[in-house]
KELO-390552 format. One record per residue (C-alpha): residue number from 1; x, y, z; residue in one letter. Coordinates in steps of 0.001 Angstrom, whole numbers, plus 500000, padded with zeros to 6 digits. Layout:
<baba seq="NUM" X="X" Y="Y" Z="Z" type="A"/>
...
end
This chain:
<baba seq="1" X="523307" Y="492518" Z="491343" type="X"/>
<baba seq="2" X="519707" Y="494001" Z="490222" type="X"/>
<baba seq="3" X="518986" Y="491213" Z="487585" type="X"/>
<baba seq="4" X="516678" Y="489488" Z="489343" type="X"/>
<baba seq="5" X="514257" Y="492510" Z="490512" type="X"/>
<baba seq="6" X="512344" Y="493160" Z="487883" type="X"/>
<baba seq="7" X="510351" Y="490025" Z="488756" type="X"/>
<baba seq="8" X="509880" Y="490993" Z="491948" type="X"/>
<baba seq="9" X="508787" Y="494704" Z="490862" type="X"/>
<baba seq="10" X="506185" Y="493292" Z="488021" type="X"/>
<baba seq="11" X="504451" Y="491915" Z="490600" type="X"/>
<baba seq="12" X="503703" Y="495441" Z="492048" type="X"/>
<baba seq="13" X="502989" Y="496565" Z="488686" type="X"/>
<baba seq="14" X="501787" Y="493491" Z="486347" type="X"/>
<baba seq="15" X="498209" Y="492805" Z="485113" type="X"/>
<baba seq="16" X="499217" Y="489309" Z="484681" type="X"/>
<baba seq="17" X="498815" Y="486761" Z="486869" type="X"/>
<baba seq="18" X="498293" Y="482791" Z="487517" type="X"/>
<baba seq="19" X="494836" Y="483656" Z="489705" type="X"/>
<baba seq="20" X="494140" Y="487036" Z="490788" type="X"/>
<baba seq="21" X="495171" Y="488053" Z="493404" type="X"/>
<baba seq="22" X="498626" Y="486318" Z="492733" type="X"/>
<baba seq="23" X="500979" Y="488810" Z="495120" type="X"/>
<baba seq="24" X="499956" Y="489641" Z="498753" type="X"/>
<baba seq="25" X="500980" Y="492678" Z="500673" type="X"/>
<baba seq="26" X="499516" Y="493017" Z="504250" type="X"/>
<baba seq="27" X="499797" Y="496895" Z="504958" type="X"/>
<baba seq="28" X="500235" Y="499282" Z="508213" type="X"/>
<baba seq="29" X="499533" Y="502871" Z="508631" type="X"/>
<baba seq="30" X="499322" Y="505105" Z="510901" type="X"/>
<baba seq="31" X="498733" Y="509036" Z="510115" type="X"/>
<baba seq="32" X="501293" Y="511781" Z="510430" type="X"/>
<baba seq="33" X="500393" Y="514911" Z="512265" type="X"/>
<baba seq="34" X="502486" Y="518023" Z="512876" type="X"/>
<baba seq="35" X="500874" Y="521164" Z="514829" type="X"/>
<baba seq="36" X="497754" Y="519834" Z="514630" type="X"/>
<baba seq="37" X="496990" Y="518905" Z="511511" type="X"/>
<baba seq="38" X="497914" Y="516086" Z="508906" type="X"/>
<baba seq="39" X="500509" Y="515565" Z="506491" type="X"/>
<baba seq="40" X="500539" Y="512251" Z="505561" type="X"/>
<baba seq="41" X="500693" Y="508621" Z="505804" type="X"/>
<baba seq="42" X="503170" Y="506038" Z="507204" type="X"/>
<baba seq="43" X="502680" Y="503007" Z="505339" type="X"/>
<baba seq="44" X="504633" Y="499865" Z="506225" type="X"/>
<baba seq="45" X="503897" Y="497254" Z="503276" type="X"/>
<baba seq="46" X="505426" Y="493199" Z="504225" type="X"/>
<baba seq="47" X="505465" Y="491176" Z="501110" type="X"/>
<baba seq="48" X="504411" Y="487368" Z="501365" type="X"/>
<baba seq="49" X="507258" Y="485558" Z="500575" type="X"/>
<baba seq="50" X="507186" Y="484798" Z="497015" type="X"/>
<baba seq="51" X="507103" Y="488513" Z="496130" type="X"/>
<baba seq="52" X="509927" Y="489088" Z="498284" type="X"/>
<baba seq="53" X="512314" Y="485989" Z="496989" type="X"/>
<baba seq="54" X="513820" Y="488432" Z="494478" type="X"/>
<baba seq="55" X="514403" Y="490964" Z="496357" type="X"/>
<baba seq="56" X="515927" Y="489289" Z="499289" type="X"/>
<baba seq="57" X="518163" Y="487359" Z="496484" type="X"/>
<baba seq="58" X="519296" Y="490300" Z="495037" type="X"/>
<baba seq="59" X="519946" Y="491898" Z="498708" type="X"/>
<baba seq="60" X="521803" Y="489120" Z="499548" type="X"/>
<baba seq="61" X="523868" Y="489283" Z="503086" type="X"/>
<baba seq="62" X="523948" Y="493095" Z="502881" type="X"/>
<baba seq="63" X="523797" Y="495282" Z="505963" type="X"/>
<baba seq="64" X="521168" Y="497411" Z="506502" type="X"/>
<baba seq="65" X="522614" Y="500261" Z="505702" type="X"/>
<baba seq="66" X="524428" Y="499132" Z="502409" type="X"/>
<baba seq="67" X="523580" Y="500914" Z="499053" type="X"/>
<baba seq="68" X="522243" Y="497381" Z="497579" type="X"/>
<baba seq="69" X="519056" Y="498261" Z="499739" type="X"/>
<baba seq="70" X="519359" Y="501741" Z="499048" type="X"/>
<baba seq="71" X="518865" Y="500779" Z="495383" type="X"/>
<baba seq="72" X="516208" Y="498597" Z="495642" type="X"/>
<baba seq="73" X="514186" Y="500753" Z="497721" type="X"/>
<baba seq="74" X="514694" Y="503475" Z="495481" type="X"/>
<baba seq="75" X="513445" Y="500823" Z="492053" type="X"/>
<baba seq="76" X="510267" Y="499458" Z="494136" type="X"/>
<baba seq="77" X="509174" Y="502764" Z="495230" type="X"/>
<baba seq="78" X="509766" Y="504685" Z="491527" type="X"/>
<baba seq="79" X="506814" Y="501728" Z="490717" type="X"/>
<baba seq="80" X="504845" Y="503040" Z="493998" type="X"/>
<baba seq="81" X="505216" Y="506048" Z="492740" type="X"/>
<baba seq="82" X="503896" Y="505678" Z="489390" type="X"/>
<baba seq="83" X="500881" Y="503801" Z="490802" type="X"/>
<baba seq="84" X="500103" Y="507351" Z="492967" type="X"/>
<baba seq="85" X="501172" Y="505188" Z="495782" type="X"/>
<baba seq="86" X="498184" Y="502545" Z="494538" type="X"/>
<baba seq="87" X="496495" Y="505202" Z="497546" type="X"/>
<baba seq="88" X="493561" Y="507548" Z="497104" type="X"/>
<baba seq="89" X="492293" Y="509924" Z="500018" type="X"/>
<baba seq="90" X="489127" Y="511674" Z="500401" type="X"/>
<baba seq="91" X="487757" Y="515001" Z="502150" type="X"/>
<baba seq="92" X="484368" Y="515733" Z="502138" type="X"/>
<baba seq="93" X="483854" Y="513970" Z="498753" type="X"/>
<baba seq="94" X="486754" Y="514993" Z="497351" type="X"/>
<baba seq="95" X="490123" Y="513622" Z="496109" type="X"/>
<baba seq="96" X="493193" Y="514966" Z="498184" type="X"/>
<baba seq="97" X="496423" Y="515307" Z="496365" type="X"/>
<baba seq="98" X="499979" Y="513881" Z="497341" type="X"/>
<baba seq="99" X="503015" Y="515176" Z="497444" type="X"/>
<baba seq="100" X="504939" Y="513622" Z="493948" type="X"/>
<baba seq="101" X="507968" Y="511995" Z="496275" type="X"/>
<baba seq="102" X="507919" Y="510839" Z="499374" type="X"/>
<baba seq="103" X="510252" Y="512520" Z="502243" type="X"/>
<baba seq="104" X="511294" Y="509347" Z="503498" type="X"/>
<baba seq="105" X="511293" Y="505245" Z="502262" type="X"/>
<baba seq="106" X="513415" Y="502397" Z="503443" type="X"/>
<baba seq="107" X="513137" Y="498540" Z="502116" type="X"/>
<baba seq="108" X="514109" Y="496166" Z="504823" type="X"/>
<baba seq="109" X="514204" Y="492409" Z="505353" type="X"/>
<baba seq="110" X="512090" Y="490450" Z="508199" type="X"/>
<baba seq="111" X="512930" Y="486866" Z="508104" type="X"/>
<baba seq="112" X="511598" Y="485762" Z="504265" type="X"/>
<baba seq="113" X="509965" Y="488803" Z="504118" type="X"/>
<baba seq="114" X="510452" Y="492148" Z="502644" type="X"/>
<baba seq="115" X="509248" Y="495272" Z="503953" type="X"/>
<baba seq="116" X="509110" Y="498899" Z="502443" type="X"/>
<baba seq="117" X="508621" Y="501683" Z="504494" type="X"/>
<baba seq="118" X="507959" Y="505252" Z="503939" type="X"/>
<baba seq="119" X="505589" Y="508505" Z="504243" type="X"/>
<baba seq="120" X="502901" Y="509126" Z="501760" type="X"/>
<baba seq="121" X="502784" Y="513207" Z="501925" type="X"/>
<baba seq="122" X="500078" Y="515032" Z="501716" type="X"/>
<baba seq="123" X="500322" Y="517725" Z="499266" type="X"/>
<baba seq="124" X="498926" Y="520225" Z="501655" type="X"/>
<baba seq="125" X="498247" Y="519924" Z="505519" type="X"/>
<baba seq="126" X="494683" Y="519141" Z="506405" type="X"/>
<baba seq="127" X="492888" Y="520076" Z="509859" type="X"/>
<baba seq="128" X="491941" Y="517411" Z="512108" type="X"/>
<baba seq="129" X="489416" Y="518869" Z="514872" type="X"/>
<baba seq="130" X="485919" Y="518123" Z="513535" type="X"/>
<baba seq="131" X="486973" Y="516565" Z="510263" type="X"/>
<baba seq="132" X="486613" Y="513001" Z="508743" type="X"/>
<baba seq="133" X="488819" Y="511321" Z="505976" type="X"/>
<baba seq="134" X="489025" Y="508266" Z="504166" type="X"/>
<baba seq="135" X="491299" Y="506096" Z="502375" type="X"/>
<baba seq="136" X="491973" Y="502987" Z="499991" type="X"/>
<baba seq="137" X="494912" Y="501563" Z="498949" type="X"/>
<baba seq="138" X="494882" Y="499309" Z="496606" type="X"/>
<baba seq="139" X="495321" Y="497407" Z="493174" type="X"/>
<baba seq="140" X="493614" Y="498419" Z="490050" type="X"/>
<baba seq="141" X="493628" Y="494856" Z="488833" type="X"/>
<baba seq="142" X="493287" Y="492840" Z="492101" type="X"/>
<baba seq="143" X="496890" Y="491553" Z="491036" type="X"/>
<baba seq="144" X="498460" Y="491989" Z="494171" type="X"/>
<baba seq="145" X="495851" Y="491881" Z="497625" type="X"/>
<baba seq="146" X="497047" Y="494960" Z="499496" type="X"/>
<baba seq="147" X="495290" Y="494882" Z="502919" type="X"/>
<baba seq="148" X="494686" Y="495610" Z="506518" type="X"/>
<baba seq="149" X="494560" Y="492386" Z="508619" type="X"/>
<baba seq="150" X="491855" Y="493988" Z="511046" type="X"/>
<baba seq="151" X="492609" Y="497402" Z="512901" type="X"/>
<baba seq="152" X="494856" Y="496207" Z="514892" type="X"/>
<baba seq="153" X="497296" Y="497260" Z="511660" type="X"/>
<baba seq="154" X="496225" Y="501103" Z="511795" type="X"/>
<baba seq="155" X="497633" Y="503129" Z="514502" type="X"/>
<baba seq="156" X="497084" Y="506514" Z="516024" type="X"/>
<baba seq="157" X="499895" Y="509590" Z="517622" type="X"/>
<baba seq="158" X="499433" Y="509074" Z="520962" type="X"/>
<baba seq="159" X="498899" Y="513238" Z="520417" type="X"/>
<baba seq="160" X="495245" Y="512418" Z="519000" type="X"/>
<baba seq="161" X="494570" Y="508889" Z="520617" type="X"/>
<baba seq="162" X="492293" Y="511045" Z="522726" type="X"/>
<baba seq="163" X="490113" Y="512363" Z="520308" type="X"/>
<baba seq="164" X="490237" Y="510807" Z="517446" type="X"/>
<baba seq="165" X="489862" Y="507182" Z="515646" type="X"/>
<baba seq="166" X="490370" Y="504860" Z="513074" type="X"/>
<baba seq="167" X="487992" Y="502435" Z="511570" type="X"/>
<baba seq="168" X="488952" Y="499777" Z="509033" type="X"/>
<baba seq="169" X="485668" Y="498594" Z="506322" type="X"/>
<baba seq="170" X="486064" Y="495695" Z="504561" type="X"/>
<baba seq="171" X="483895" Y="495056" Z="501185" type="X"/>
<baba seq="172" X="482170" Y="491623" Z="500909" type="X"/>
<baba seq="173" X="481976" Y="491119" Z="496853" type="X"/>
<baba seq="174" X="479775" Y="488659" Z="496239" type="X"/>
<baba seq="175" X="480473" Y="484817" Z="494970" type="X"/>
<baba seq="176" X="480421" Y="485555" Z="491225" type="X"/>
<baba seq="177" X="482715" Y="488289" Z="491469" type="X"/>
<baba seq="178" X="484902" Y="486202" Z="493502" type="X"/>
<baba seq="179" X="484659" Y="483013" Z="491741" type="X"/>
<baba seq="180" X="485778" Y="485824" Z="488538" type="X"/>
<baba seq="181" X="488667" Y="486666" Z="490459" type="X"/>
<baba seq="182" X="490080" Y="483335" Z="490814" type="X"/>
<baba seq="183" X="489070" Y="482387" Z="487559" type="X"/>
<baba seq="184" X="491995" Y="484728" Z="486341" type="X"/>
<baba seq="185" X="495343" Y="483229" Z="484993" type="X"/>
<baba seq="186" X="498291" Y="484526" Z="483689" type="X"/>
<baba seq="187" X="496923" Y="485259" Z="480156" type="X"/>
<baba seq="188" X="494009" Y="486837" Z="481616" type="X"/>
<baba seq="189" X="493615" Y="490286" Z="482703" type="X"/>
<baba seq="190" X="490108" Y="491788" Z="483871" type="X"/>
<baba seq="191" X="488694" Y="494551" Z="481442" type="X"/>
<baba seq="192" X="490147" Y="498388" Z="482994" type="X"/>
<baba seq="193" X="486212" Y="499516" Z="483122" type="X"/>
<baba seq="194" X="485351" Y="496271" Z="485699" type="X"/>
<baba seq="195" X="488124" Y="498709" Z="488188" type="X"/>
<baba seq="196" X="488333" Y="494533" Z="489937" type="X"/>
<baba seq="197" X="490484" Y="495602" Z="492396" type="X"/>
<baba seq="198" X="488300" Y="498395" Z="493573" type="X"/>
<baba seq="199" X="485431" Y="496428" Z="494489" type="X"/>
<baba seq="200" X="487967" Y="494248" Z="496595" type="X"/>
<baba seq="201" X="489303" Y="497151" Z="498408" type="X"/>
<baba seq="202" X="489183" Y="498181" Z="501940" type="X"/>
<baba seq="203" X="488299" Y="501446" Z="503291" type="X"/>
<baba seq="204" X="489880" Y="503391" Z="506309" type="X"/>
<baba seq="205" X="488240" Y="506430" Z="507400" type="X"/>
<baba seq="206" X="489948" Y="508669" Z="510142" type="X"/>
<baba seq="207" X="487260" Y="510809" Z="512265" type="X"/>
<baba seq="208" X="488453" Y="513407" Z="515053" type="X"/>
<baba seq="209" X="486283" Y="515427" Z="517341" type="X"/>
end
C-alpha cells in the first residue's frame, strides 16, 4: 500500500530537484499557550498537488480514521522530524529547543491536497508578558518553498489577541540569487555553505505586552 510514498516523502527531504524550489508547502500556525505561557506551535502544512499525488494514491478511499493515514502520517512526520521540524525559534538571540516528538500529528486530505497537522513542542514553556520571539521554517536547500501566504495564515488564542501580535517578514533576495535558484535542475544541488533556502525564508516574530 506504501510503495508509492517514498516519492512523495523525498520531496520533503531531497536536494534534488528540476528548478528549485520544485515542492510547495503553504504553512499555518498559530502558537500554543497554557497558563500563560507558550509551549509550542500548531503548524498546518497543505501540499500543492504534485507533492501530494502519492500520498493521496497510496491513501486511496480510506476513512479518516483508517490506519492507512495513520501510517503515512507517522512516515512524513519521522522526515519532519529529522529535519528539527525544518523550524528554528529564537529568544533574545538565542536558539530555543523542541521537544524530540510531537504530542499530536494527523495527515489529512483536502480535495487534491494533502495536509499534515500537528504541534511543534517547545522543550520548555516560555513567558509571554513583555517578551518577543521569532521563527523560520524552512528548507535548507530551497527544495521545497515552505511559506506564509501573508498573515492572514498566522493566528492568535483569542486568550492573548488582546495583548499580543504576530507579524509575518518576508526576505526580498535579489535577481541573481533568484535567477540561481531557478537555474537549479535535478542534477544540481546548491553548495550546503550558500544555506539557499535561508536567504529565501520568512520570518515570524511574536511580541506580547
Amino acid at each position: 500500500m506504501l510503495r508509492r510514498v517514498g516519492g512523495a516523502l523525498a520531496l520533503l527531504l531531497s536536494p534534488l530537484a528540476w528548478a528549485h524550489p520544485h515542492s510547495f508547502i503553504a504553512m499555518q500556525t498559530t502558537p500554543v499557550i497554557s497558563d500563560n505561557q507558550l509551549t509550542g506551535l500548531k503548524m498546518v502544512w497543505t501540499m500543492d498537488e504534485i507533492t501530494s499525488a502519492d500520498l493521496l494514491y497510496d491513501a486511496g478511499s480510506a476513512t479518516p480514521d483508517s490506519p492507512v493515514w495513520k501510517k503515512l502520517a507517522a512516515e512524513v512526520m519521522a522526515n519532519v522530524l529529522a529535519q528539527h521540524y525544518f523550524t528554528e525559534f529564537w529568544h533574545q538571540g538565542k536558539a530555543v529547543k523542541f521537544q524530540n516528538l510531537p504530542p499530536s500529528y494527523a495527515l489529512a486530505r483536502k480535495g487534491a491536497k494533502a495536509v499534515l497537522t500537528f504541534v511543534l513542542p517547545l522543550a520548555q514553556p516560555q513567558p509571554l508578558a513583555g517578551q518577543t520571539y521569532k521563527f523560520s521554517t524552512f528548507d535548507p536547500t530551497y527544495f521545497v518553498d515552505m511559506s506564509w501566504h501573508d498573515e492572514q495564515a498566522l493566528n492568535l488564542p483569542e486568550a492573548v489577541k488582546a495583548r499580543c501580535k504576530l507579524t509575518l517578514t518576508t526576505p526580498e533576495p535579489d535577481a541573481s540569487l533568484k535567477a540561481f535558484a531557478l537555474s537549479l535542475d535535478k542534477a544540481d544541488a546548491p553548495p550546503e555553505s550558500m544555506d539557499l533556502g535561508r536567504q529565501f525564508a520568512q520570518t515570524v516574530t511574536l511580541s506580547c505586552q
